[in-house]
C-alpha positions in Angstrom: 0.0 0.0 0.0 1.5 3.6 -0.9 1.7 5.9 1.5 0.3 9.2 1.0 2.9 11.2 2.6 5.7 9.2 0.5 4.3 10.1 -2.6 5.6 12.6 -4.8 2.2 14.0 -5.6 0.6 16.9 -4.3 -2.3 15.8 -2.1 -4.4 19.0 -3.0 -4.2 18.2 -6.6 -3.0 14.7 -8.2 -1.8 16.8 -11.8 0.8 18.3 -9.8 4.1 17.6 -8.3 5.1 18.3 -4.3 6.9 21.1 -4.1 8.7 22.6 -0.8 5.2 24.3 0.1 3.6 22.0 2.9 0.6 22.4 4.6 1.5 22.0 8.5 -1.5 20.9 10.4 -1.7 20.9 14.5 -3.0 17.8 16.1 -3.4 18.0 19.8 -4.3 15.1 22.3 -5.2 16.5 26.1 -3.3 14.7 28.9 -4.6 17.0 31.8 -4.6 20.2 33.3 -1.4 22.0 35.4 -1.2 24.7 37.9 -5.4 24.5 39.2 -8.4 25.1 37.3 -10.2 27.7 36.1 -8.1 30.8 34.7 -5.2 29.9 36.9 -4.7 26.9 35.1 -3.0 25.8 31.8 -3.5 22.8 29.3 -1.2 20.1 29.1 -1.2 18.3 26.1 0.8 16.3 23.6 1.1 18.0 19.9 1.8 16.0 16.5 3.1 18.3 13.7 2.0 16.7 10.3 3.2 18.4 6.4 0.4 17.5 4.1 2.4 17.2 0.5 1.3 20.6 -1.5 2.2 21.8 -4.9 3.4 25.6 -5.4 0.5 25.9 -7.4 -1.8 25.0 -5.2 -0.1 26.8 -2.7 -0.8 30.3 -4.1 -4.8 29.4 -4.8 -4.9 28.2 -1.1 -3.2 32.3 -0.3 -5.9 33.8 -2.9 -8.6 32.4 -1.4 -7.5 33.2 2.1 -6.9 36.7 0.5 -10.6 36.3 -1.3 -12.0 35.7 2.0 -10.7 38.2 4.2 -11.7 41.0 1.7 -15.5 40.0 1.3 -15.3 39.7 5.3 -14.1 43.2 4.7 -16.5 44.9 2.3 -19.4 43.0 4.4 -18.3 44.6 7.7 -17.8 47.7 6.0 -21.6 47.1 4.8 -22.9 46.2 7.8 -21.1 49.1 9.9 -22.4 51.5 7.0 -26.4 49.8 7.3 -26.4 49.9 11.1 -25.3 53.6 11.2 -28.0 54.4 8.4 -30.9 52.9 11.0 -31.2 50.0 8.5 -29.8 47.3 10.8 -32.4 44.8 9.0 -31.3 45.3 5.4 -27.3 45.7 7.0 -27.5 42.3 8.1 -29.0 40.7 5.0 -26.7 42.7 2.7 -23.8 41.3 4.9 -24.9 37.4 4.5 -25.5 38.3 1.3 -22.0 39.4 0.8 -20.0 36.6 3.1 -22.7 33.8 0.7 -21.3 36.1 -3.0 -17.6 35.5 -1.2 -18.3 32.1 -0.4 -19.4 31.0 -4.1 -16.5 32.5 -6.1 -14.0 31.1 -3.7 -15.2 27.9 -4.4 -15.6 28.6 -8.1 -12.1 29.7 -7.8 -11.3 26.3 -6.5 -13.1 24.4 -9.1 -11.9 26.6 -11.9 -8.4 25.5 -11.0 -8.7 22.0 -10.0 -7.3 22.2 -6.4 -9.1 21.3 -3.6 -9.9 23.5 -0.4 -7.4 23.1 2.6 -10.0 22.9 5.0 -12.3 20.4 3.5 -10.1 17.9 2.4 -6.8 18.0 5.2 -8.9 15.8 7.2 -9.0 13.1 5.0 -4.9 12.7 4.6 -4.4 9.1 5.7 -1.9 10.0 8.4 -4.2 12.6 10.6 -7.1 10.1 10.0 -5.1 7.7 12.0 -4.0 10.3 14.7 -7.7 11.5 14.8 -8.7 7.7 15.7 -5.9 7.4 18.1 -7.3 10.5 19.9 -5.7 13.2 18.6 -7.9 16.6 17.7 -6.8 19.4 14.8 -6.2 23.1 16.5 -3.7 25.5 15.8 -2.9 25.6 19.7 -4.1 23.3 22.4 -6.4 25.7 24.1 -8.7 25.6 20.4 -8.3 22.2 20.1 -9.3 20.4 23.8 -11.5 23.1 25.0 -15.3 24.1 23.9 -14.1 27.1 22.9 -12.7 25.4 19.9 -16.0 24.6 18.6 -16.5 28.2 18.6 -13.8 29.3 16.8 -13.9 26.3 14.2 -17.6 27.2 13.3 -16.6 30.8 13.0 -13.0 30.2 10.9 -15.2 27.8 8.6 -18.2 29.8 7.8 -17.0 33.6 8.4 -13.3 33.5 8.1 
C-alpha cells in the first residue's frame, strides 16, 4: 500500500508535483490540566506536527482564497457598519450574509476553476491525521482551540466567516 505522505504528488491536486510548500497541520491530544483550574490553570497536552504534501501551485490558490475571504469579510463589515449607522440594521444584516454567501461561491468557483481542492475540506481526510484523529488526537492551531469548547467556537466561525 503507498503511502500518502511518500508520494511525490501533491495531495491537493493529483496533476501536480510536491513542491517545498507543505501544509502544517496541528493535532493536539489532552493529557490533563497544570497549575489548578479555572483561569489559573494551563492545558497540558501532547502536539503532532503533520506536512500534508502541497504543490506551489496549489499553494498560491490556497493564499488567494485566504486573500478572497478576508476581503469579502471586509466589504461586508464595512456594509454592515455603514447599514447599522444608516438605521437600517435589518437590510445591513441581510446585505452582509448576502455578501460573506457572494464570497463564499467565487472562492469555491475559484477552486473548481483550478482543480485544487480546499485546505479545509479535504486535510482531514490525509491518511496520516485520519489515524492520529482515531488514536485520539484533535486538529487546533494551539491546544487551548483544540481540547477546549471554545474550539467549537472558533472552528464554526473560521469555517463559515473567516
Amino acid at each position: 500500500m503507498n503511502d500518502a505522505s511518500s508520494s511525490d504528488s501533491c495531495w491537493f491536486s493529483h496533476v501536480e508535483r510536491r513542491n517545498e510548500y507543505p501544509l502544517p497541520v496541528y493535532l493536539h491530544q489532552p493529557t490533563g490540566i497544570a497549575g489548578g483550574t479555572g483561569p489559573t490553570g494551563s492545558i497540558k497536552a501532547r502536539s503532532r506536527r503533520v506536512l500534508i504534501p502541497r504543490s506551489r501551485f496549489a499553494s498560491r490558490v490556497h493564499k488567494a482564497g485566504a486573500i478572497l475571504r478576508v476581503t469579502f469579510l471586509c466589504i461586508a463589515v464595512f456594509w454592515l457598519i455603514m447599514g447599522l449607522t444608516a438605521d437600517k440594521a435589518g437590510s445591513g444584516i441581510v446585505a452582509f450574509l448576502l455578501i460573506l454567501a457572494a464570497g463564499s461561491l467565487l472562492m469555491h468557483f475559484l477552486y473548481r476553476l483550478t482543480g485544487v481542492r480546499s485546505k479545509v475540506s479535504v486535510y482531514r481526510k490525509h491518511p496520516q491525521i485520519r489515524s492520529l484523529i482515531r488514536e485520539g488526537y484533535r486538529p487546533g492551531s494551539h491546544p487551548f482551540f483544540s481540547t477546549t469548547p471554545f474550539g467549537w467556537i472558533w472552528m464554526a466561525i473560521k469555517r463559515t466567516v473567516i
